[in-house]
N, C-alpha and C positions, 0 to 999 in steps of 0.2 A: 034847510037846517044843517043839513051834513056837508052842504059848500059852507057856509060860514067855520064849522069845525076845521075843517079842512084848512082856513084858511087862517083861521088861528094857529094849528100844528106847525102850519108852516113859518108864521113869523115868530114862535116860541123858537123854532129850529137856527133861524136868522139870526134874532139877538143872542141865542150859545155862539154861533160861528165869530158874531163881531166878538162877545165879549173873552172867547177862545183868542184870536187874531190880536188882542188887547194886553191881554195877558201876556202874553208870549214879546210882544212888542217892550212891554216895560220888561221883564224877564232878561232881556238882551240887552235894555240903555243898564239894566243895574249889573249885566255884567262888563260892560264896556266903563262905564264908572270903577265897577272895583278892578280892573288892567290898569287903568289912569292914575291910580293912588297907588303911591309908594309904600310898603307897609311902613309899620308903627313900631318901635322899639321901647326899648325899658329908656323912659325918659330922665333925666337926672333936674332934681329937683329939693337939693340941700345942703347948706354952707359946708357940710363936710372936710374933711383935706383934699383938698384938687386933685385932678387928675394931673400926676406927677412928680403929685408931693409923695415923701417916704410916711405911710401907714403909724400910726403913733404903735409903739411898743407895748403891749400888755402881755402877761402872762396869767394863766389865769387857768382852774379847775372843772370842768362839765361835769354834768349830772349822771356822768356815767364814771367819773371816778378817776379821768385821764386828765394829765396834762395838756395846756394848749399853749400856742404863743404866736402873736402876729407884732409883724412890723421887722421884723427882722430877715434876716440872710437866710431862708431856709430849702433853697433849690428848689420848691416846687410853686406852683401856684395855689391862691388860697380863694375861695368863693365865701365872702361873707352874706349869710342871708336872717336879716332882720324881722323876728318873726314878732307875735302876740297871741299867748294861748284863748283870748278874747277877742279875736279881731276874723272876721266869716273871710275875706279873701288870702288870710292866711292857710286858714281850713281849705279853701278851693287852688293855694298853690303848691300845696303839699306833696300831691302826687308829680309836679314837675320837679321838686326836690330831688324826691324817690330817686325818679328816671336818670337826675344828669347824676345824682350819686352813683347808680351803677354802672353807666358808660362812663364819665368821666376820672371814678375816684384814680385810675392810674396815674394822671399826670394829675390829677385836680386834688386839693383836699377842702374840704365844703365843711364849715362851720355855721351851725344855727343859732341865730343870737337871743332869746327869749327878753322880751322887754318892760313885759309887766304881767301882776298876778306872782303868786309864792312858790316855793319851790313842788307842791303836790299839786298844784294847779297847770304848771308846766310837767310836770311829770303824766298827767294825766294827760296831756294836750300828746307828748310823748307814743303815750299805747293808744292812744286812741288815733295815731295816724299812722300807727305800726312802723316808727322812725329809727328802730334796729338801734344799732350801732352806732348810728348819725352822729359825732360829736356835737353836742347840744349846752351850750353855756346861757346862765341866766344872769344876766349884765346888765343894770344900768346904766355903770358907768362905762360899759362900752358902746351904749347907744349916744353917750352923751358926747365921747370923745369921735365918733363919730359924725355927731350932730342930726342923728335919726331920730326923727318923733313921732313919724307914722310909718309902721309898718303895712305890707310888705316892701322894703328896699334891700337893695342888693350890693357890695362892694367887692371886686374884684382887684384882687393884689399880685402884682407879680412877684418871680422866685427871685429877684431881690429887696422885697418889702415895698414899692414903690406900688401906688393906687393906679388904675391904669383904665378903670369905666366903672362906673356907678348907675344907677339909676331903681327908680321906681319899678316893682317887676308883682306882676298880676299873673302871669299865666307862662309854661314852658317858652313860649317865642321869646317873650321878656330877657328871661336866664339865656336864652342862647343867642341872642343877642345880642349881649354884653358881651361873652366869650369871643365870637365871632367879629365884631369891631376893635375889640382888643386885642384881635391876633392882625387886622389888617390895619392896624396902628391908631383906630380913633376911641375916641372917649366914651362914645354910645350910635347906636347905630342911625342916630336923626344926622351925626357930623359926618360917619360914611357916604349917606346920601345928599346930602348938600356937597360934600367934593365931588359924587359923582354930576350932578345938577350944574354947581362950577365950571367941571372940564367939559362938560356939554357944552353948556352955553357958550366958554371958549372957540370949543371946535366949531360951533356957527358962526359966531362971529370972524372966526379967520376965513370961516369960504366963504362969507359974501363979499 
């Protein structure tokens, strides 16, 4: 009786070590898989003004009582971020707000666009994500002249009014994303990585 136990312990021990061995095997194709994928950026995904065209002119009042105005000459660059006090992946990109508000406001000035829902309903959306100071405008018709219907999107303007990257933005990569392709000249960062893909596939094809 106590060979058969025995010899049970033993092959209980075996199938841990394969399914140990197993584990660890897929563990490594799935990190070999994510080296292989190029990440993912705030994708652009709305007839908006191009990337290039000059920002349409609004001026217009936040709920904090300040003046604001896009599309014009204003030396700085502007982050338009397209929110909805009713919408959950607004609620989860809040805190990437936060974050590029305080390293970037220097050069950056970051405006949140409120889409829908009244003005106490935004205001709430407001203290409840602890958005300070945030200039915070509640615009229809700055979603429209933008041609945003689902938030969270994002439009980045440069300091002479001109659009320069757009796109869909779900989490901080998103937002720095846009920034980041727009400073090394493209639209969003899917058209960085396809010129990089491009000059590759150049560079092989010249050395064969």
């Amino acid at each position: 009786m106590s060979g058969i136990w025995l010899i049970s312990y033993l092959s209980l021990w075996i199938i841990v070590i394969v399914l140990f061995l197993v584990v660890l095997t897929l563990a490594r194709q799935v990190g070999l898989l994510h080296g292989r994928l190029r990440p993912t950026g705030a994708l652009m995904a709305n007839a908006g003004p191009e990337v290039g065209e000059q920002a349409p002119e609004i001026n217009a009042t936040d709920l904090h009582g300040q003046e604001v105005s896009l599309g014009s000459n204003r030396g700085k660059k502007t982050l338009l971020v397209f929110v909805s006090a009713t919408c959950r992946s607004c609620d989860d990109l809040v805190p990437a707000v936060r974050s590029i508000w305080k390293s970037e406001r220097a050069a950056l000035d970051l405006l949140l666009v409120g889409l829908s829902g009244d003005e106490i309903a935004n205001r709430e959306f407001i203290a409840r994500h602890k958005l300070g100071n945030i200039p915070y405008v509640l615009s229809r018709s700055l979603g429209l002249a933008y041609r945003v219907t689902s938030p969270p999107y994002s439009v980045l303007i440069d300091e002479q009014g001109v659009v320069r990257a757009k796109g869909v933005v779900n989490h901080i990569e998103h937002l720095e994303s846009l920034l980041n392709a727009a400073e090394l000249g493209h639209s969003s960062v899917e058209s960085f990585f396809q010129a990089q893909y491009d000059n590759q596939s150049t560079i092989a094809t010249d050395t064969t």
